[in-house]
C-alpha positions as CSV (number, residue, x, y, z in Angstrom):
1,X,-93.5,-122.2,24.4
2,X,-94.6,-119.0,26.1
3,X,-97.5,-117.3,25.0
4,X,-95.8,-113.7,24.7
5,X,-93.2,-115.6,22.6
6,X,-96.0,-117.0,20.2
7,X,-97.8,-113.0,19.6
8,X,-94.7,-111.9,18.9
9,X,-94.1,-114.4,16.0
10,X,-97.6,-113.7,15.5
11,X,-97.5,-110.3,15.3
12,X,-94.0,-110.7,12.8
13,X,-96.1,-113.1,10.6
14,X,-99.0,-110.6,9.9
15,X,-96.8,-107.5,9.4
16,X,-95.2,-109.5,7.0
17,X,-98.3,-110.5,5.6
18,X,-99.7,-106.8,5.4
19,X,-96.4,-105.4,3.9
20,X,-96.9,-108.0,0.3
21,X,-101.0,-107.1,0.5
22,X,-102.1,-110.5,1.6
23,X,-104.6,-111.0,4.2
24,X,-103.9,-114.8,6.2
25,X,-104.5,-116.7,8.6
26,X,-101.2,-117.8,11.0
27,X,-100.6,-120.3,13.1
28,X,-98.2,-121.3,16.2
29,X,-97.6,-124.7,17.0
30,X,-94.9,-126.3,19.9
31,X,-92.8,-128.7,19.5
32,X,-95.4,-131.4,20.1
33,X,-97.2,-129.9,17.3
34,X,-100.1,-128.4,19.5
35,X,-101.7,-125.2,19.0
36,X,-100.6,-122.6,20.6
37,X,-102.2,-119.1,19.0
38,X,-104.1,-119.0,15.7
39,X,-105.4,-115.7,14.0
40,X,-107.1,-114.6,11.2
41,X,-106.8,-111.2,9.3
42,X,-109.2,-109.1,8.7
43,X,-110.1,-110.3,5.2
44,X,-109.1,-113.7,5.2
45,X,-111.2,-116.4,4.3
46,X,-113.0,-118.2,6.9
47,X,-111.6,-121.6,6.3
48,X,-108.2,-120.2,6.7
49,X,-107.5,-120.8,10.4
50,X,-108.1,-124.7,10.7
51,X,-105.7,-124.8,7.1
52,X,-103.3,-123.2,8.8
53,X,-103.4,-125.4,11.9
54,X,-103.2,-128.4,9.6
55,X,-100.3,-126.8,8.2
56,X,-98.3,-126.4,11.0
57,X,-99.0,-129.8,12.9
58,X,-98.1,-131.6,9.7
59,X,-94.2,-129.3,10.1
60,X,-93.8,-130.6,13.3
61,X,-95.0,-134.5,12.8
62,X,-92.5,-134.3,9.7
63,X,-89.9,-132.3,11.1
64,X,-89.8,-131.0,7.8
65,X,-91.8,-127.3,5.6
66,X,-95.2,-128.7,4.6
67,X,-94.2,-128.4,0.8
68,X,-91.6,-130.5,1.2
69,X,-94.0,-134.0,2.5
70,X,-95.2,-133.5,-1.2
71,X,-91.7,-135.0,-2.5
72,X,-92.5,-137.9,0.4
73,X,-95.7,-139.0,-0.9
74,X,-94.5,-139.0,-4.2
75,X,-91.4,-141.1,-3.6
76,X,-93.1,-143.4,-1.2
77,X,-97.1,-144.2,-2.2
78,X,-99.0,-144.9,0.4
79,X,-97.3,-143.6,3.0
80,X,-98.9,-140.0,3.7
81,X,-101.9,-142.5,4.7
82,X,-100.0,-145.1,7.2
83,X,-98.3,-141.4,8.5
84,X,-101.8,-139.6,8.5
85,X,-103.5,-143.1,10.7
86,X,-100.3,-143.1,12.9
87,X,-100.3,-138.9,14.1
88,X,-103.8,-139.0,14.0
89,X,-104.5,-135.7,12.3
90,X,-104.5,-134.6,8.5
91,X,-100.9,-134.4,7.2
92,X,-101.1,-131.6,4.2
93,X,-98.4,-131.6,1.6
94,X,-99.8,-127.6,0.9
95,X,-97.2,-124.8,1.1
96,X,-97.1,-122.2,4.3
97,X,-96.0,-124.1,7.1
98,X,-92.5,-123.5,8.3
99,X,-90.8,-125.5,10.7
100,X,-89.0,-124.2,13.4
101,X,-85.5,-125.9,15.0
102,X,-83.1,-125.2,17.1
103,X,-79.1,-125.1,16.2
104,X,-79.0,-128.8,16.8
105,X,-81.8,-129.6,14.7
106,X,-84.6,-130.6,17.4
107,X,-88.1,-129.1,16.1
108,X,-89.1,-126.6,18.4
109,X,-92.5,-125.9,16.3
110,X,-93.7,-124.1,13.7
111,X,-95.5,-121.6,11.8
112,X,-97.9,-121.6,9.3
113,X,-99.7,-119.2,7.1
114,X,-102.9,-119.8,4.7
115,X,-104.8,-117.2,2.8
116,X,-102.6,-116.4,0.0
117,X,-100.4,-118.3,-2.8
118,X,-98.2,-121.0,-0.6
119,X,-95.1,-119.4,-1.4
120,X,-96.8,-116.1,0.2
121,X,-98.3,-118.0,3.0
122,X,-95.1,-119.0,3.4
123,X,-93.1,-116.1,3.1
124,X,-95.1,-114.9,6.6
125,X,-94.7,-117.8,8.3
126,X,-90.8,-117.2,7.8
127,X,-90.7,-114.1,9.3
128,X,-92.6,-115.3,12.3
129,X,-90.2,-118.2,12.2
130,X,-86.9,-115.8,12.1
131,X,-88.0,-114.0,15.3
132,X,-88.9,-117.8,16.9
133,X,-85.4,-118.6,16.2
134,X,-83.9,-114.9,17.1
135,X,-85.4,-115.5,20.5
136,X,-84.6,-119.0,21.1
């Protein structure tokens, strides 16, 4: 991923963000589920930006939105923990990541929000994810 690919889904994130009144934190991951760009808002909490890194790295470990490993851990105890030990970073089961794949359904990244209600965190991250997509 190029940089000026990952400030424009930046850049798409926060408007979103700044059109419903919410103040976040975003974050760009590739498709090995490094970091690529991380901001915070004017406003946004300070523990915002390391949240929505989590966020974002858990998309892309998962392959899957970071609200959705919820349903995992609850179908399968356990196993968040053996997943968690195996990646070798915090997998969050907290709304406002999105994962980002291509048309054949390989993860190119992802994008995550945190600052706001999940579903708003969210909601950001999906526009940021729509231009990702638009441009891939």
């Amino acid at each position: 991923m190029k940089l000026d690919l990952a400030q424009q889904i930046l850049a798409a994130a926060i408007a979103h963000a700044e059109s419903i009144g919410v103040r976040l934190s975003i974050s760009v991951a590739d498709d090995r589920g490094h970091e690529v760009l991380t901001a915070r808002m004017d406003g946004a909490p300070w523990f915002t930006p390391h949240i929505a890194r989590t966020k974002a790295k858990t998309c892309v470990a998962m392959g899957m939105d970071s609200k959705d490993v919820g349903g995992l851990g609850q179908a399968h105890p356990g196993l968040l923990e053996v997943i968690q030990e195996q990646v070798g970073h915090t997998v969050t089961i907290l709304g406002g990541g999105v994962v980002v794949k291509d048309a054949g359904g390989a993860v190119l990244g992802a994008v995550a929000g945190s600052g706001a209600h999940p579903d708003e965190d969210a909601a950001a991250a999906s526009a940021g994810a729509a231009l990702w997509r638009e441009n891939s």
